[in-house]
C-alpha positions as CSV (number, residue, x, y, z in Angstrom):
1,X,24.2,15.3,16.0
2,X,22.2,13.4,13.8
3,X,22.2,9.7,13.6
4,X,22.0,7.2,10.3
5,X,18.9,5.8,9.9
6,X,20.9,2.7,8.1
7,X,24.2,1.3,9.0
8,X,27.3,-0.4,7.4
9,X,26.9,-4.1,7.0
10,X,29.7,-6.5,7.4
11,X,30.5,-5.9,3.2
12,X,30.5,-2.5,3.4
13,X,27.4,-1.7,1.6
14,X,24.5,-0.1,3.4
15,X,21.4,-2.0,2.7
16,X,17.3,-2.5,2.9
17,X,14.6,-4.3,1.8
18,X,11.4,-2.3,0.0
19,X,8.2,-3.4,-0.5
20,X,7.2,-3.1,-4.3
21,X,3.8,-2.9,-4.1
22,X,3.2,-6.7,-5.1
23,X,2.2,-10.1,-3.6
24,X,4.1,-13.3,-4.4
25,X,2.5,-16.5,-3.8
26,X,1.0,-17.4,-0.4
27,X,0.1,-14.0,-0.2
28,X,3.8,-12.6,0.9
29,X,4.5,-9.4,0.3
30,X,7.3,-9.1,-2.4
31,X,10.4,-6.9,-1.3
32,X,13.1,-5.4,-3.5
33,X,16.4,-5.5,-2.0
34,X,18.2,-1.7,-2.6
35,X,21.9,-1.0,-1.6
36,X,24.2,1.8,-1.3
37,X,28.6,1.7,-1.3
38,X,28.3,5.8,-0.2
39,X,26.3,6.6,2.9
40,X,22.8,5.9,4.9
41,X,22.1,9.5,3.4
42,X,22.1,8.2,-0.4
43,X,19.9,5.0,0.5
44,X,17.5,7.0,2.2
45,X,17.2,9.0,-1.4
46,X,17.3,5.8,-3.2
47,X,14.3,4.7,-1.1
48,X,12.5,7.4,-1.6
49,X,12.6,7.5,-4.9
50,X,11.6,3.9,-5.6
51,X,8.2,4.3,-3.1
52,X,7.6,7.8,-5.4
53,X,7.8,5.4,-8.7
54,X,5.7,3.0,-6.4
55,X,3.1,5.2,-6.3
């Protein structure tokens, strides 16, 4: 059985933090913050799809 790769936070919502590619001052790297109400399954796809516009 396979296991998510993200899990249900606390208000529901799964949720991660992607880098965008940018530096903010202080040289930190600058992270979008994506979020999903349906499953680990769609964030994984909304990940993937914002590091394919990334590149």
């Amino acid at each position: 059985m396979a296991t998510a790769k993200y899990k249900r936070g606390a208000d529901g919502y799964f949720s991660t933090n992607v880098w965008d590619g940018t530096y903010i001052a202080g040289g930190k790297k600058h992270y979008k913050h994506l979020r999903s109400k349906k499953s680990s399954k769609d964030l994984e796809k909304k990940v993937k799809e914002f590091e394919d516009n990334v590149k």
